[in-house]
MIVEXDO-583621 format. One record per residue (C-alpha): residue number from 0; x, y, z. Coordinates in pm, 1 decimal. Layout:
! MIVEXDO-583621
n; X; Y; Z
NUM; X; Y; Z
...
! end
This chain:
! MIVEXDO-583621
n; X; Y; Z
0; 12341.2; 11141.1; 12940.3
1; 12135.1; 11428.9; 13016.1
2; 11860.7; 11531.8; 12781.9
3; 11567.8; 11743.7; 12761.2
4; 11234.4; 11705.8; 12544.3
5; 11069.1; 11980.9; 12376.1
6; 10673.4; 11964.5; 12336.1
7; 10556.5; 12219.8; 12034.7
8; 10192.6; 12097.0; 11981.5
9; 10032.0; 12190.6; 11645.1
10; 9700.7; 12395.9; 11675.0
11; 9577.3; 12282.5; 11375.2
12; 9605.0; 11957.7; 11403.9
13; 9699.2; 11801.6; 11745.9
14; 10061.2; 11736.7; 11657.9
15; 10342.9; 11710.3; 11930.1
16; 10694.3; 11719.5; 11850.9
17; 10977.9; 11573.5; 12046.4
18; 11299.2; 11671.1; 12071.9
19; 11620.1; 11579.5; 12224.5
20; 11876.4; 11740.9; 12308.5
21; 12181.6; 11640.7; 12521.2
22; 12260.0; 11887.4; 12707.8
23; 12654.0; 11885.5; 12789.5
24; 12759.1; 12126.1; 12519.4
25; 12739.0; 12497.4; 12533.5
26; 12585.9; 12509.1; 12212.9
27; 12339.9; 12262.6; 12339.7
28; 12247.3; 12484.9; 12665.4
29; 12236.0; 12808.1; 12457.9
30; 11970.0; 12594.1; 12232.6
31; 11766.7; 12499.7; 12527.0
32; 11759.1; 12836.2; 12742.3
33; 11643.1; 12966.7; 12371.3
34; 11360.1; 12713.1; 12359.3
35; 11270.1; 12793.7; 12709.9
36; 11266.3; 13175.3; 12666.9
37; 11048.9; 13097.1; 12389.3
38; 10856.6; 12881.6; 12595.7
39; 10775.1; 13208.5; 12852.2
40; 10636.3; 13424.6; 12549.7
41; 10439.7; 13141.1; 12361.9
42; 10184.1; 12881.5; 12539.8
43; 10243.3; 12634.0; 12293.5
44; 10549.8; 12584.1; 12319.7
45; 10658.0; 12324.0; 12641.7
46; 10990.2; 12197.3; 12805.4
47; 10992.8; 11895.5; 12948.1
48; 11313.6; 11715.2; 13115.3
49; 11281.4; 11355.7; 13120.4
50; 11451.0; 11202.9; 13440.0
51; 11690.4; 10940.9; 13381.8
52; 11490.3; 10682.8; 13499.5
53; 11119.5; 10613.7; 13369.6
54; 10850.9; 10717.5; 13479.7
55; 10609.1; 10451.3; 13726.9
56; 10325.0; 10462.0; 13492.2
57; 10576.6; 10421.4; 13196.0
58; 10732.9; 10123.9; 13359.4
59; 10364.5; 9952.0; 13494.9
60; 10283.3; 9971.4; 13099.5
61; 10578.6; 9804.3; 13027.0
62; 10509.4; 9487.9; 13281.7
63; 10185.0; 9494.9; 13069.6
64; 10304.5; 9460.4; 12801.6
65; 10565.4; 9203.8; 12870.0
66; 10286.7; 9007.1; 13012.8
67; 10110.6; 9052.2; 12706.3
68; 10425.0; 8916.9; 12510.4
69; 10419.1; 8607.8; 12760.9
70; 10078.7; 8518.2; 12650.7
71; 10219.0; 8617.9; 12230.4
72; 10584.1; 8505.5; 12216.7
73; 10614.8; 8566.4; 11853.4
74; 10699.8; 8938.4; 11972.1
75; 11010.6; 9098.0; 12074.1
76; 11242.1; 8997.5; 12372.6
77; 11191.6; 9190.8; 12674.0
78; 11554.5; 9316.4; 12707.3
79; 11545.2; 9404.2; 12366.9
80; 11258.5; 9567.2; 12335.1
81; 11351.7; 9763.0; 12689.9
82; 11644.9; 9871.3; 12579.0
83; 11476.9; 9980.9; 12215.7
84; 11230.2; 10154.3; 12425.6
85; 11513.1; 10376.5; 12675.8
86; 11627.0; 10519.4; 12376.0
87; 11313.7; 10691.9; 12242.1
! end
C-alpha cells in the first residue's frame, strides 16, 4: 500500500495535520494532485510521501526504545508495538 501524508501546519498555533491517503483509486489521485496544486499556491500547505520502509533515524529511535523496554519490561512487546507503530 501506497500512501501519501499531507502536512497543513496551523499559524496560529503550531499544529500539523497528517493525512493519509492510499493512493490506488482515481478518486484518491484526483484528491492528492488537488492537495498538491494547493500546495504550489499556499506555503503552508506540504506533501510528503512516506516510503514504504522507515526512515534510519525512525528506526535508530526505535532500537532505543526497545532497549529502553529491555531495561522496563512492564511495556509493550517489540513486535507489537512495531507493528502498532507501521501503521501510524
Amino acid at each position: 500500500m501506497h500512501s501519501n501524508i499531507v502536512s497543513l501546519p496551523n499559524t496560529y498555533k503550531p499544529v500539523t495535520y497528517t493525512i493519509h491517503i492510499n493512493d490506488k483509486s482515481k478518486k484518491a489521485k484526483s484528491i492528492i494532485n488537488m492537495l498538491k496544486t494547493l500546495g504550489e499556491d499556499y506555503d503552508f500547505i506540504k506533501i510528503v510521501k512516506e516510503p514504504d520502509e522507515l526512515y534510519p533515524e525512525t528506526e535508530q529511535l526505535l532500537k532505543k526504545r526497545y532497549s529502553d523496554f529491555l531495561e522496563n519490561p512492564e511495556g509493550k512487546d517489540w513486535d507489537v508495538l512495531k507493528e502498532e507503530l507501521k501503521k501510524l
